[in-house]
N, C-alpha and C positions, 0 to 999 in steps of 0.2 A: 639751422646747422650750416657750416659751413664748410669745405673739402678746398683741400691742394694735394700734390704729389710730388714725393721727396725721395731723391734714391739715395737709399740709408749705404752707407760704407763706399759710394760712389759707385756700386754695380750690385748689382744681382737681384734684388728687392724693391720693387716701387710701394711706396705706405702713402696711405692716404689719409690728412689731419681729419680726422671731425670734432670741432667745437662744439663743444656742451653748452647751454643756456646760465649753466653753475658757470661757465668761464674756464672750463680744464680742455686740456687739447688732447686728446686722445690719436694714435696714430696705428692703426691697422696694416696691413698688407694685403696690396690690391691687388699685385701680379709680382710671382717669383720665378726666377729664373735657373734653369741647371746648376749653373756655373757661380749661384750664390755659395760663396764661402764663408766661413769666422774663422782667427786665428786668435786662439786662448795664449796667454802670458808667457804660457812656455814655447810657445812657438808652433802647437802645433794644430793644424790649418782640419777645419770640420766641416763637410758637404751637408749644411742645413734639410736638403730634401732628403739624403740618404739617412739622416738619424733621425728624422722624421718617422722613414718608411719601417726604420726597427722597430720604435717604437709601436708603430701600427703593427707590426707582423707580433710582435710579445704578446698584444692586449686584444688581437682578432682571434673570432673563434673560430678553434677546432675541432671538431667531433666527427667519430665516422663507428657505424653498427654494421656488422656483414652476421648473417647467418645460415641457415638451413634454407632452402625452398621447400622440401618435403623431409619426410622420415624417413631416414636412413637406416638402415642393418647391417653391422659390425660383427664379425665374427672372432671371438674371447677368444684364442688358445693360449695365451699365459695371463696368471692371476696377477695381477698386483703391476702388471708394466702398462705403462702409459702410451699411448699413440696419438697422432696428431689429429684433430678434425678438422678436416680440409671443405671449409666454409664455402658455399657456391653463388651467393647471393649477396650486395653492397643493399644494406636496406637505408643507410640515411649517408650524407656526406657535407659535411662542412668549411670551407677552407682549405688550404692547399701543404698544408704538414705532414696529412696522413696520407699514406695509399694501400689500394688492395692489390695485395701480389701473395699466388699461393695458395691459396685460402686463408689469408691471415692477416694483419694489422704492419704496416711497416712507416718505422719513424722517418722521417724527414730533416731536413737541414734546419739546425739552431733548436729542435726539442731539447731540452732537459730531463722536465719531470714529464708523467702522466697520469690520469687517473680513471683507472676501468675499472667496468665492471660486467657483471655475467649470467646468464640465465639456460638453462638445461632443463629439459622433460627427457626423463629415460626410465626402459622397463625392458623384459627380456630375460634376467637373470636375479634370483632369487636369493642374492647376496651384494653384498657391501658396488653402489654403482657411483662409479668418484668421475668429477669434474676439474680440470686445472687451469687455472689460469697461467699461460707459460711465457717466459721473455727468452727467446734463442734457445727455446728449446727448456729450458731450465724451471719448474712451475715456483711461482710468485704467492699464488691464493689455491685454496681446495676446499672445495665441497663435495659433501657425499650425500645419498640417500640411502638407506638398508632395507631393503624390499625384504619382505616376510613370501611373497610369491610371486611367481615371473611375469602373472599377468596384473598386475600394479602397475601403474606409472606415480614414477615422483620428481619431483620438482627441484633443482637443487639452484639455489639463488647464491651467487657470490656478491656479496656487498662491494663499494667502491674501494677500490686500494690503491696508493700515489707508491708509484716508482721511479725509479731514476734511470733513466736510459739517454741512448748516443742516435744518431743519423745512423741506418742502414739497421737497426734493432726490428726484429720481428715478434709481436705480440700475435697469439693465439692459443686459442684451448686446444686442452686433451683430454684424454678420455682414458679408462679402466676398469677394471669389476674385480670381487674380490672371491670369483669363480669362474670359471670357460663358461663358453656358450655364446649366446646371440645376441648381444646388445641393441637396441633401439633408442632413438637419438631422434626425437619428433623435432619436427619442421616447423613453419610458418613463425609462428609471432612465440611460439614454444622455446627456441633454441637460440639466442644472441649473444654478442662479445661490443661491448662499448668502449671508447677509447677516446678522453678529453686530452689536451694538451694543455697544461697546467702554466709551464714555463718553458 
């Protein structure tokens, strides 16, 4: 094999040739520079490392889980309204789209879509015990479990769901029953909220 270096459009880019034994010349890129530009037909002018680096930011992964540390106790006074569960724990973090603020999930610049999902252990109350998966407040997904008595615990699994959200959107569950009283909201590896960035 054989190498030279050739700076393609007279700036920005040194490539370097390697000969093949087949006799093709193949020309890579040894060292790129800021200030490398292209200018497309119509005129207008493209920073090769910046659409680069979107590219990478689309196709790099995002995911973040915040949950419970312990079991929490909640007190029902109205049936059927929803309240927020204000999350104290970042248990995984991936990439820099997502943050935790609140107790709760907050989109980042250039999300689109996303794709959560959810997990709840609760007992306490011996009627209808709902789960929400909420965007600003608003719930997205719901699960329930119907306890037959207070001392149960059940599980309530929300499967993955793709929404469509902006930068500055806050994702997080909530919570309700479908009687007063004393909700419980188990901790540890029991109670989570996931969050993929899609697009």
């Amino acid at each position: 094999y054989t190498t030279e270096s050739k700076l393609a459009g007279g700036k920005g880019v040194t490539l370097g040739r390697v000969a093949t034994e087949e006799g093709f010349n193949v020309y890579m890129p040894t060292t790129i520079y800021d200030e490398f530009n292209i200018v497309d037909t119509e005129g207008k002018t493209t920073n090769v490392l910046n659409a680069i680096n979107e590219v990478n930011d689309k196709t790099s992964t995002n995911i973040m889980t915040i949950g419970l540390e312990t079991n929490k106790t909640f007190t029902i006074s109205t049936s059927w309204a929803y309240t927020k569960l204000v999350c104290d724990t970042l248990q995984t973090k991936l990439g820099n789209k997502l943050s935790f603020e609140n107790g709760a999930i907050k989109v980042g610049e250039g999300v689109k879509y996303v794709k959560i999902s959810a997990n709840a252990m609760t007992n306490g109350i011996a009627n209808y015990q709902i789960v929400n998966i909420a965007l600003n407040g608003t719930y997205k997904a719901t699960g329930y479990y119907r306890a037959t008595n207070a001392s149960y615990y059940g599980t309530i699994s929300l499967t993955p769901v793709v929404i469509e959200v902006a930068e500055g959107d806050e994702i997080s569950l909530t919570y309700g029953t479908g009687a007063t009283g004393s909700l419980v909201i188990a901790g540890g590896t029991c109670t989570y909220l996931t969050v993929e960035t899609i697009e």
